[in-house]
C-alpha positions in Angstrom: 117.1 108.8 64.8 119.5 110.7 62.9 121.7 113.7 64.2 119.7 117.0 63.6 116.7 114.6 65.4 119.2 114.7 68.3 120.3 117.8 68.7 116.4 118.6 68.2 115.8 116.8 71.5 118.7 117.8 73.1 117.5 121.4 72.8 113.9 121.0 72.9 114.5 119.6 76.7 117.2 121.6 78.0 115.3 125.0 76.8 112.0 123.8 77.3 111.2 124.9 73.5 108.4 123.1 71.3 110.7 120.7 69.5 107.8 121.9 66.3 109.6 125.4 66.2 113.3 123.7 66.1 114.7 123.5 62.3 118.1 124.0 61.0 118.0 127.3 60.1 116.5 128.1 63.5 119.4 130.6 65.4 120.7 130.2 69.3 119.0 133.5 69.4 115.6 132.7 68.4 115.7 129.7 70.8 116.6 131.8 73.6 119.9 130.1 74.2 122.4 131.9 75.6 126.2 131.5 76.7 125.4 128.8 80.0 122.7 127.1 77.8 125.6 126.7 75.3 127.9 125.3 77.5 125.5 123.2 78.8 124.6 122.2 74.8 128.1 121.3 74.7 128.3 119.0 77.6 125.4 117.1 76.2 126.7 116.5 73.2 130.3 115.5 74.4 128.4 113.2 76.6 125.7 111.7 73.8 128.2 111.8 71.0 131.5 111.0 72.4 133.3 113.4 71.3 135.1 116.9 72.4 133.1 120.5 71.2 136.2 122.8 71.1 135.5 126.0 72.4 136.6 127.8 69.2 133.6 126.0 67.4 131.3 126.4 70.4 132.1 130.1 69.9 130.8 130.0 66.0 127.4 127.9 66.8 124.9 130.6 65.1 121.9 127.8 63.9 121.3 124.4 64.8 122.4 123.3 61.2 126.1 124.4 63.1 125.9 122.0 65.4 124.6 119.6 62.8 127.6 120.3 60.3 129.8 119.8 63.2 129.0 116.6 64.5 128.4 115.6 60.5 131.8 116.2 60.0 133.3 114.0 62.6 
């Protein structure tokens, strides 16, 4: 499973979203994610990924390609 599979997943379960609908162009916004869903999309990913989501990039997630790019990059 690769990484945007993941956070596909991840944020088809914790927003109870057809995973179908879920792309990387797809916004927060269009998922209906808002600031506690995006902590709590943090969390998970700290916790799957092993890793720390600074706040500062939390604050720029706009798509789910963001997240994506993030974790990509580490």
């Amino acid at each position: 499973m690769n990484i945007f599979e993941q956070i596909r997943d991840i944020l088809s379960l914790q927003l109870e979203v057809d995973p179908k609908r879920i792309t990387m162009e797809t916004t927060m916004d269009e998922l209906g994610a808002d600031s506690l869903d995006m902590v709590d999309l943090a969390m998970t990913v700290e916790d799957e990924f092993k890793l720390e989501f600074p706040e500062e990039v939390l604050e720029k997630i706009k798509t789910v390609g963001d997240v994506v790019n993030f974790l990509e990059s580490r």
